[in-house]
MARVODO-669414 format. One record per residue (C-alpha): residue in one letter; x, y, z. Coordinates in pm, whole numbers, plus 50000, padded with zeros to 5 digits. Layout:
- resn	x	y	z
- a	X	Y	Z
...
This chain:
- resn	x	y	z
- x	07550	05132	15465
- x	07869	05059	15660
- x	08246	05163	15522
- x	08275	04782	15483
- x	07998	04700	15292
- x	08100	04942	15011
- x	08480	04863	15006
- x	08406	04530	14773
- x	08178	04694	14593
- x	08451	04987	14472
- x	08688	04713	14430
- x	08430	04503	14196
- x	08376	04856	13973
- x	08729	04958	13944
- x	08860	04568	13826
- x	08576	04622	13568
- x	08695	04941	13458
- x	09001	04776	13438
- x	08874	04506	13250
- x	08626	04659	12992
- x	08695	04615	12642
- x	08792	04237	12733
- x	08557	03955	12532
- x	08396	03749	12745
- x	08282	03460	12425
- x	08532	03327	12221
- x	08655	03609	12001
- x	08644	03564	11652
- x	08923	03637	11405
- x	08931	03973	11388
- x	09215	04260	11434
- x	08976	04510	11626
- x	08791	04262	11870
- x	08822	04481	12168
- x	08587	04776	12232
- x	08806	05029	12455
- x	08648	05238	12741
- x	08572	05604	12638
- x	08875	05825	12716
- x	09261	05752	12813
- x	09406	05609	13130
- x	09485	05880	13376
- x	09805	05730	13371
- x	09886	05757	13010
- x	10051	06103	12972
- x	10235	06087	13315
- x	10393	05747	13192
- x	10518	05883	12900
- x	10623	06197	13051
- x	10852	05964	13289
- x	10925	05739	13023
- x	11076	06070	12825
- x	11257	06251	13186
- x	11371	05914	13212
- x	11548	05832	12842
- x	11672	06178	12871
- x	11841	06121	13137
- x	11983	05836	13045
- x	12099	05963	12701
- x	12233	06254	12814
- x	12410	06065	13054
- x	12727	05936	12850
- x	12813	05858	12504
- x	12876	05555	12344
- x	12784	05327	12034
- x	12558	05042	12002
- x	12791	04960	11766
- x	13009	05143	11472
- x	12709	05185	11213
- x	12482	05391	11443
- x	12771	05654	11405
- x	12878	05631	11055
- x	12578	05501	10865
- x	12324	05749	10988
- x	12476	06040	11225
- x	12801	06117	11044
- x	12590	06114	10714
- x	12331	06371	10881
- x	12634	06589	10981
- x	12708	06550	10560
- x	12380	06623	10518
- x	12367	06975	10684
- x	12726	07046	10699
- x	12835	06954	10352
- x	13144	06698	10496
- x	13216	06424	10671
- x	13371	06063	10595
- x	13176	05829	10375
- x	13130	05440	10457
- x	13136	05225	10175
- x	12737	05202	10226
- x	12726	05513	10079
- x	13044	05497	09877
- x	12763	05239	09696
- x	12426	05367	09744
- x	12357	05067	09951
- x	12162	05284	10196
- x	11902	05513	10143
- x	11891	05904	10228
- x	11560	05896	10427
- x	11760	05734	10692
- x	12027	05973	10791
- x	11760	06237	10747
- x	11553	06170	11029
- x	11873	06258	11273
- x	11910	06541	11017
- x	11613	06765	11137
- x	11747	06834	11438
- x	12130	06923	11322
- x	11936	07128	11098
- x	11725	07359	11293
- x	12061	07393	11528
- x	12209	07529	11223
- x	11983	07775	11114
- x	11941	07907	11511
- x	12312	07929	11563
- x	12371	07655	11734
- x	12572	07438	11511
- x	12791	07276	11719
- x	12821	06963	11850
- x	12750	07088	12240
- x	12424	07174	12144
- x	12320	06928	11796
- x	12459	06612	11983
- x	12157	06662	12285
- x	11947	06738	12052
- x	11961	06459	11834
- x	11958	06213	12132
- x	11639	06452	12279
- x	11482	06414	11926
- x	11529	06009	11924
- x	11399	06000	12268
- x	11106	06184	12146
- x	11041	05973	11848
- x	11066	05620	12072
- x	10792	05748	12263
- x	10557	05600	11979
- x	10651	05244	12119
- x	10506	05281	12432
- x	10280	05503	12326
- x	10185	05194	12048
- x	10173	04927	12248
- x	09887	05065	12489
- x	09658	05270	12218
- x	09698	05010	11987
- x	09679	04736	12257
- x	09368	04854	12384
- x	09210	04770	12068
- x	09365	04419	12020
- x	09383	04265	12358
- x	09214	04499	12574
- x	09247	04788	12854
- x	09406	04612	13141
- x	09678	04403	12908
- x	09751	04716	12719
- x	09767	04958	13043
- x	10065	04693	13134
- x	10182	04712	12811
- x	10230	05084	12793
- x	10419	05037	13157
- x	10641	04760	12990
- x	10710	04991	12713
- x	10812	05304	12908
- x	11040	05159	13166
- x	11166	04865	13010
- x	11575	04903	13057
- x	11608	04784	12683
- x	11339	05064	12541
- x	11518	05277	12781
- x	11888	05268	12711
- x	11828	05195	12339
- x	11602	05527	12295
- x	11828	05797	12211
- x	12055	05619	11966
- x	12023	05639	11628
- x	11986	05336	11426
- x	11749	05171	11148
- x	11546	04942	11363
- x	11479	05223	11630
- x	11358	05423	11358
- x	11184	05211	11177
- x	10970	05086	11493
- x	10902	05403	11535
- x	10749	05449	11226
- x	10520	05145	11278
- x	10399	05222	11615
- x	10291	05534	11518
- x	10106	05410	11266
- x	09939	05196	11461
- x	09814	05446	11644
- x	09626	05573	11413
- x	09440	05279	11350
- x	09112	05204	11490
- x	08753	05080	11343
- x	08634	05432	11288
- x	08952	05595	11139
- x	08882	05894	10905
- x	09033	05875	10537
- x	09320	06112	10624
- x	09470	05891	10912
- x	09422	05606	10701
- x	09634	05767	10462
- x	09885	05886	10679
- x	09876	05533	10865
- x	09977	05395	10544
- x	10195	05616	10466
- x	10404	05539	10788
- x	10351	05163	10662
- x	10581	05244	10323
- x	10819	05482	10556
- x	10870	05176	10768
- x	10970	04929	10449
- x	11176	05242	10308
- x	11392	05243	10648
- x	11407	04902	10739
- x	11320	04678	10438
- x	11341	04356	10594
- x	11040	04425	10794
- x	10819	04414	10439
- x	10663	04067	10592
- x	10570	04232	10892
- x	10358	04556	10698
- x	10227	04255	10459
- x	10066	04114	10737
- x	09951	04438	10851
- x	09819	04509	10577
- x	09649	04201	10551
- x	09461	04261	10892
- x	09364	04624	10744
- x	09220	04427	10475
- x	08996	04228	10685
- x	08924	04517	10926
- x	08822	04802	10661
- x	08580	04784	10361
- x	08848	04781	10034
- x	08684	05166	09997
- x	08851	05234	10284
- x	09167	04978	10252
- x	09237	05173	09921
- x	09361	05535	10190
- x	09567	05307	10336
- x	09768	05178	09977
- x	09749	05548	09832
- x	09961	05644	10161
- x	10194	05374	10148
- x	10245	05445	09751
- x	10352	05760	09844
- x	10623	05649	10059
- x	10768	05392	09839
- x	10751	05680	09595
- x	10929	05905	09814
- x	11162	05617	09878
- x	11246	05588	09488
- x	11270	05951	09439
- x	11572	05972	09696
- x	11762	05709	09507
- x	11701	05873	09197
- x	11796	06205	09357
- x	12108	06089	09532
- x	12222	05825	09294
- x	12060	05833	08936
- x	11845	05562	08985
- x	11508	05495	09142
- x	11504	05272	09464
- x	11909	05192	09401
- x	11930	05093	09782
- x	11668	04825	09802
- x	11770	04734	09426
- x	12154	04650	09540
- x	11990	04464	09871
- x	11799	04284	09629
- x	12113	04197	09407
- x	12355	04075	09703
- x	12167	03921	09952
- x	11861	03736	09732
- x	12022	03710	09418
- x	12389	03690	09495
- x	12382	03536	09817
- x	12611	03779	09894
- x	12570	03685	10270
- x	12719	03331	10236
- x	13072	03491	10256
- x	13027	03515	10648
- x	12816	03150	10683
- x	13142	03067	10884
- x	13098	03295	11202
- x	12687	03243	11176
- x	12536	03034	11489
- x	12266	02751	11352
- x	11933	02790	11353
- x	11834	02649	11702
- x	12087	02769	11890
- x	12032	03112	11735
- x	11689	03071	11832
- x	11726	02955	12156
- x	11997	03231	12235
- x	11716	03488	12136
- x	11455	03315	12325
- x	11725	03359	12628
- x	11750	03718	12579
- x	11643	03966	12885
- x	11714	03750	13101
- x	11484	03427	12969
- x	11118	03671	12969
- x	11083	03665	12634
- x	11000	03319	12625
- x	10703	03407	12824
- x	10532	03553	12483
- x	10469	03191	12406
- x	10172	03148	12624
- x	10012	03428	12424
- x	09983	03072	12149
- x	09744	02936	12404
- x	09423	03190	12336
- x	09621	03226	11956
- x	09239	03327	11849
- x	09256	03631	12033
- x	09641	03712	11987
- x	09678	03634	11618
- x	09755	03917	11481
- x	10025	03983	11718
- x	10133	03628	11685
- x	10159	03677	11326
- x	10365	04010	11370
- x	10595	03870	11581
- x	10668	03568	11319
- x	10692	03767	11028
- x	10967	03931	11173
- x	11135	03627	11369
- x	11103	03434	10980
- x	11282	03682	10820
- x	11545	03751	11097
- x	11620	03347	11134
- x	11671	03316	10720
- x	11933	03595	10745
- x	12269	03510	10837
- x	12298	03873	11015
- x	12143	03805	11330
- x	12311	04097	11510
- x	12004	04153	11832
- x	11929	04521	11740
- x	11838	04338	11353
- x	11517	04311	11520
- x	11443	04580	11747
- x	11107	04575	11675
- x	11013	04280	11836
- x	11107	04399	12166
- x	10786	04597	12186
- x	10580	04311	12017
- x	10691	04066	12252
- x	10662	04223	12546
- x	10248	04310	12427
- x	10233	03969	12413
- x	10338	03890	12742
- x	10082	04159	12830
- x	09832	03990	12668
- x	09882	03601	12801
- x	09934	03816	13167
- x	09557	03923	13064
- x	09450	03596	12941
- x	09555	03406	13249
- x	09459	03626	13494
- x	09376	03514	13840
- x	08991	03464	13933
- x	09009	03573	14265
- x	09244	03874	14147
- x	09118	04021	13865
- x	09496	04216	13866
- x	09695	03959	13980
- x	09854	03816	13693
- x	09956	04166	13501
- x	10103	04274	13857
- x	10328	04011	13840
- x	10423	04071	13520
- x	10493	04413	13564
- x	10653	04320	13922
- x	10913	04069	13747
- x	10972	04293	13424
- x	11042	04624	13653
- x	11263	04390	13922
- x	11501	04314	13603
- x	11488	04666	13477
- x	11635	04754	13827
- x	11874	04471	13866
- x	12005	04583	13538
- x	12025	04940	13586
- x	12237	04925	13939
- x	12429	04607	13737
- x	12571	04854	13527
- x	12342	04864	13198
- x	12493	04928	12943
- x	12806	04746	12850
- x	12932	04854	12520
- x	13140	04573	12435
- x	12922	04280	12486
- x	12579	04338	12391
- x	12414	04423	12065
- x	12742	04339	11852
- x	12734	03997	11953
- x	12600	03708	11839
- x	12472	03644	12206
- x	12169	03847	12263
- x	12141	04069	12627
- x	12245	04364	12788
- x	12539	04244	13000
- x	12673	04451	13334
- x	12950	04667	13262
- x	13139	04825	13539
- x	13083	05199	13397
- x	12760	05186	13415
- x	12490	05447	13296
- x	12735	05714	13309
- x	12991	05586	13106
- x	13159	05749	12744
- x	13348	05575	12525
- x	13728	05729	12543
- x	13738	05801	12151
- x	13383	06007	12152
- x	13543	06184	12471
- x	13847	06276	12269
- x	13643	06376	11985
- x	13413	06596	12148
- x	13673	06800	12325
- x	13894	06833	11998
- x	13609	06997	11827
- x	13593	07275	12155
- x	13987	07338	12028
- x	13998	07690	11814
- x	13966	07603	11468
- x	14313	07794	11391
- x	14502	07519	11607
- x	14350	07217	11461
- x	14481	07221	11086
- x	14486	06775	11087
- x	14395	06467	11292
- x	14574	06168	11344
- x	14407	05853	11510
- x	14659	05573	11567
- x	14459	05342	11823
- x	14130	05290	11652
- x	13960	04958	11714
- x	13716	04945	11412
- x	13561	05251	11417
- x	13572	05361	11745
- x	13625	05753	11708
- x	13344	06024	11691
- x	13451	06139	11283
- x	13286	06443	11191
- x	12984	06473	11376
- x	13206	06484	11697
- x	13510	06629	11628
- x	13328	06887	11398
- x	13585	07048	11269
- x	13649	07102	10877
- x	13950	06936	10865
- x	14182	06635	10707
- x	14168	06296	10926
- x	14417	06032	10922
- x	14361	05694	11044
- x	14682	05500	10965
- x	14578	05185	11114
- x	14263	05095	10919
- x	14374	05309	10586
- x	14630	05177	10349
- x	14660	05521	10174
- x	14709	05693	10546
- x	14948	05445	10629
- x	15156	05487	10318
- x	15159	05870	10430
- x	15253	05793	10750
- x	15541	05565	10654
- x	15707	05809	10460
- x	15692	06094	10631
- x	15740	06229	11014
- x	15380	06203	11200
- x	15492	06620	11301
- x	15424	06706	10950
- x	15090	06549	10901
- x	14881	06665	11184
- x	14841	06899	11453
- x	14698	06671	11722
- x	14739	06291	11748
- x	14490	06029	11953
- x	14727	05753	12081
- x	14797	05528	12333
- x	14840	05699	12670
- x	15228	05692	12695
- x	15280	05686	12335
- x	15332	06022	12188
- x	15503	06054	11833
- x	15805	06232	11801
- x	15739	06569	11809
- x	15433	06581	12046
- x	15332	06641	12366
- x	15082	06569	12580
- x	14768	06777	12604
- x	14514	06589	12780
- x	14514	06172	12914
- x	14230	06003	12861
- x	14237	05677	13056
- x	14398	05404	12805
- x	14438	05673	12497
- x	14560	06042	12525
- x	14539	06375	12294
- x	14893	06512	12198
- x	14947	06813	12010
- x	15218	06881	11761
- x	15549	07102	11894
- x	15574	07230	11576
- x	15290	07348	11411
- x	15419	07567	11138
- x	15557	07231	10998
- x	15283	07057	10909
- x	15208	07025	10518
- x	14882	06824	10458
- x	14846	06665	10156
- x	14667	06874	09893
- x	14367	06618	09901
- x	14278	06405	10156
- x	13923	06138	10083
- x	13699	06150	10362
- x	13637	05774	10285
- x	13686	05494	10494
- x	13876	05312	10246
- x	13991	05050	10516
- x	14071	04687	10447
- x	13742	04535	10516
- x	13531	04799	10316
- x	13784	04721	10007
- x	13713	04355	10065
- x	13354	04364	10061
- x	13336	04628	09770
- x	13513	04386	09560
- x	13373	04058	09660
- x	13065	04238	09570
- x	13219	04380	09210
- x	13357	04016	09161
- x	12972	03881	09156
- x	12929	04114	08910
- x	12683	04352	09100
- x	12694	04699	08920
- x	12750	04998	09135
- x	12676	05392	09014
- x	12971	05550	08906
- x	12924	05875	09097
- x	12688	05981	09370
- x	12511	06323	09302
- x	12587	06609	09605
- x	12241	06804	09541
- x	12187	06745	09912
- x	12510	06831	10016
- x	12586	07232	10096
- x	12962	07188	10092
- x	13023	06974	09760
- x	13131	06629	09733
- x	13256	06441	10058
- x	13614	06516	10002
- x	13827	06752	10179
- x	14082	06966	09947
């Protein structure tokens, strides 16, 4: 037989391969419809071994916030955690937020600690390292769980979508609830498949509860979940996967009741403010309506995700990740929040469903054709973006207009404040004895889990207690080092180190400086008073005092 005779032949065999797993009647409605070939793609592990080098890199590259919370909410409360200070948003002033979220960025600070390495050099890689590690489960997800709901050539594009995607990417090593949270589910859904033993079941569901527990507004989305477990399992079975998530929810009330004196207190005050309060009708004002918000997130990346709207097409085959996608989209569109990163999680769920209608549609002629140009189009705008100058700090998840816009910095790019924070907490701990920020846009300074060292902070601008300090006495005798505008140095300071718009000066006259006997680590500014007593005047009961059994070094507050 000639070389050409068999060239069509390998061709026809390898688009099978490709394609096994794929119904060829009308599927019915079932989660598990597809039967996946035995073993992985060859190209599994090296994808996510790139996907990892790759968010690494990126991470590693520069810091900066996707906005204020990712800081204060979860990593200056996992500095807290392990360090035993650190300044306290009114969150957690509250008990609005639960523990199990600034404990996952914890673990890392943690083992640091106990290996000697407890500083923020060495815990600040390794918390973006861990979080890179942990958003592997999204691509990892979307192609092992894909396989199994759409079949092996959708979900091998899927799992390519997943790792390079400049959205996955840049968003990987940041610490926030969503990012989490997805995490969570995706690894979950790994463990589901038709033959799953009782303990994955368990620990499946048990990832199901973790995910409500760290992101509760994604309840509809487990519901329908669990739902399709219901129809996929015998209830024998089902029953692993409720024991598991039992335990989480349990876990989820005993950290309340640890922390704050009362089971589940964080979901209980959500609960209170935003369905029975309507505590969220205080910012109606600034909130876009409903179809432009949902036209503005249909516009996101660059117009793609529209695509996942010819998955509706062959909706018998894609229901179930129809139905995920709209669990989360209905709760996202009744909220007025409708920050981008609120729904993180449909990122990955969106882009399986382009996968998916890729697969659906696929060419006759070329079996590949279809998810080629998917992949093509989705890895052409992860370029564009990347050389654009992804990310861009001040434009994109904050806003109410979804996308990552260029920014001139580019990959490599630090915000000045986290700069100035990070080489502060290099300074030996005998010279630093007090802090003074004076330019501080909203939160834009590294706190604790930068600046690292045990010390008072002042932040006249946004505190009405600082700024009462400040007015009556000389800035010289209530810090050592001051972060102002470049240009701007206090009287009695000079300049130690410029930092393009904002500079570090340090005090003339050390031995002068008398800090207050007790300075409050918390924020205390304007907005955070506001909000705290909009909330107390809709008569919303808060704990009195928070309980520091987690806490090494006492209470929050610096003396």
């Amino acid at each position: 037989m000639s070389r050409k005779s068999k060239s069509p032949s390998k061709r026809k065999a390898k688009a099978a391969a490709a394609n096994q797993g794929e119904p060829r009647t009308r599927p019915a409605l079932r989660p598990f419809f597809a039967t996946p070939p035995q073993g992985l793609w060859r190209g599994f592990v090296p994808c996510l071994l790139a996907a990892f080098a790759l968010r690494a890199g990126v991470g590693l590259a520069g810091d900066w916030m996707v906005r204020p919370d990712e800081v204060f909410k979860y990593l200056e409360q996992a500095h807290r955690m392990v360090f035993g200070y650190g300044q306290v948003p009114w969150e957690f002033s509250v008990g609005f937020v639960t523990w199990l979220l600034p404990a996952v960025p914890a673990v890392p600070i943690f083992l640091c600690e106990i290996l000697g390495l407890g500083h923020p050099d060495f815990y600040i890689p390794a918390v973006k390292l861990w979080n890179a590690l942990l958003s592997l489960w999204l691509p990892a997800g979307m192609y092992l769980f894909g396989r199994r709901v759409m079949g092996e050539a959708p979900a091998r594009l899927a799992l390519l979508l997943g790792c390079f995607w400049h959205e996955l990417v840049v968003l990987a090593t940041h610490a926030f609830a969503e990012q989490y949270s997805s995490a969570a589910l995706f690894a979950a859904l790994v463990l589901l498949s038709p033959a799953a033993s009782r303990p994955r079941l368990m620990a499946a569901g048990f990832l199901f509860g973790l995910v409500i527990a760290l992101r509760f507004q994604y309840m509809p989305l487990v519901g329908v979940l669990g739902l399709a477990c219901l129809a996929a399992y015998p209830l024998a079975r089902w029953c692993f996967i409720f024991i598991g998530g039992v335990a989480a929810v349990l876990l989820w009330g005993a950290a309340g009741y640890l922390t704050w004196g009362r089971w589940w207190n964080a979901p209980r005050l959500l609960v209170e403010m935003y369905a029975i309060h309507d505590f969220y009708v205080l910012f109606s004002d600034v909130a876009l309506p409903f179809y432009q918000h949902l036209l503005s997130l249909m516009g996101s990346s660059y117009g793609l995700y529209a695509l996942a709207a010819a998955a509706a097409l062959h909706w018998r085959r894609h229901w179930l990740l129809l139905s995920m996608a709209a669990a989360v989209l209905a709760v996202h569109m009744w909220a007025v929040n409708k920050e981008y990163s609120n729904v993180f999680v449909l990122l990955p769920l969106l882009w399986m469903l382009i996968a998916a209608a890729a697969g659906s549609f696929r060419l006759s002629r070329r079996p590949g054709g279809a998810l080629a140009a998917v992949g093509g189009l989705a890895a052409l705008a992860s370029i564009v973006s990347f050389l654009g100058g992804v990310p861009n700090p001040d434009k994109s998840y904050n806003a109410h207009i979804p996308a990552l816009l260029p920014n001139r910095a580019g990959l490599v790019h630090s915000e000045e404040a986290l700069i100035i924070a990070r080489d502060i907490s290099r300074l030996p701990a005998d010279r630093v004895r007090a802090v003074m920020w004076m330019p501080v846009r909203f939160y834009k300074d590294g706190a604790y889990y930068h600046s690292h060292h045990r010390v008072p902070m002042l932040f006249p601008n946004r505190n009405p207690d600082h700024a009462a300090w400040y007015e009556q006495r000389p800035a010289n005798t209530l810090a050592t080092h001051v972060v102002a505008g470049k240009g701007r140095a206090p009287p009695g300071f000079s300049l130690q180190r410029g930092y393009g718009n904002w500079a570090l000066f340090v005090n003339d006259t050390p031995e002068a400086v008398q800090v207050p006997e007790v300075f409050f680590t918390d924020f205390g500014v304007s907005l955070d008073r506001f909000l705290v007593q909009r909330v107390k005047d809709r008569r919303i009961e808060f704990p009195e005092q928070p309980r520091a059994l987690l806490f090494p070094g006492g209470d929050g507050n610096l003396q």
